[in-house]
N, C-alpha and C positions, 0 to 999 in steps of 0.2 A: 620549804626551801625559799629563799629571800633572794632578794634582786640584787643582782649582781653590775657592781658599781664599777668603772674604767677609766681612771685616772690618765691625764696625757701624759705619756711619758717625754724623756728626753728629747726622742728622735723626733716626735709627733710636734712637741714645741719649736725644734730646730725649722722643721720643714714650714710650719705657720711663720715664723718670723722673717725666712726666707721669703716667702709667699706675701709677706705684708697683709695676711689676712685676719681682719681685725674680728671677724666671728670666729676663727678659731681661738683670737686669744684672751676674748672676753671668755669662751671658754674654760681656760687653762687658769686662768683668774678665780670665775668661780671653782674650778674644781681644787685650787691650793685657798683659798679664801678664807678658811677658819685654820687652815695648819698655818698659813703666814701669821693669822694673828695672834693663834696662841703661842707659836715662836718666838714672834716680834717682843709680847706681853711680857715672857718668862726674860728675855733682853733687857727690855726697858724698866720693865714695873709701870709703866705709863700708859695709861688708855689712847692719850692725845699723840704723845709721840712714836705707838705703835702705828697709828694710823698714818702718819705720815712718813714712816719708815717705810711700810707695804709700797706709802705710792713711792717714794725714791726707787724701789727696788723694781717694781710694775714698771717705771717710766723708765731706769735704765736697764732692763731685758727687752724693752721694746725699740729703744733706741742702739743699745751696744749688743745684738746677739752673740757676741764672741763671748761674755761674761757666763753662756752657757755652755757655747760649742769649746771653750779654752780649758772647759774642767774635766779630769779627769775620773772626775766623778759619775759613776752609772744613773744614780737616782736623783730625779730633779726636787725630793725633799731633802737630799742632804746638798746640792747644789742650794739651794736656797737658804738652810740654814745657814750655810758659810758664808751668803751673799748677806745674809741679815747680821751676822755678829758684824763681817766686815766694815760695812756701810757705816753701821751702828758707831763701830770706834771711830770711823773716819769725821764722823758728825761730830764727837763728844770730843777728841783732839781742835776741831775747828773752832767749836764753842769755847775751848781755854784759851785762845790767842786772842 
């Protein structure tokens, strides 16, 4: 029998952002940490600009908690992957003008 691993969900990240509590959300960080980046990676194709996608996305859930609490979405990996395509276009429209 293998150890049994607990991801923070929705609720768990709402209440830390609420809380301004920055060990819960180095937390929530590490525990999506390789699902953001192989997300971000299949997005971009880009090593450099995954990583600076994660932090767009890290800095605005930590700054705009509404971008979590306004989804109507259950699970904070499929909240995130919408948060990363979205981001992602928003960047790549800015870079043509």
């Amino acid at each position: 029998m293998g150890c049994f691993f607990m991801r923070m969900t929705k609720l768990d990240l709402m209440s830390c952002l609420l809380a301004r509590d920055h060990h819960s959300y180095k937390k929530f960080y590490q525990d999506y940490e390789l699902f953001l980046f192989r997300t971000g990676y299949r997005v971009t194709g880009c090593r450099t600009a995954t990583e600076r996608l994660i932090l767009m996305i890290v800095s605005e859930i930590w700054d705009q908690p509404s971008v979590i609490s306004r989804s109507s979405d259950r699970y904070l990996s499929v909240i995130l992957q919408k948060l990363m395509v979205n981001i992602n276009e928003t960047v790549l429209l800015m870079e043509e003008q």
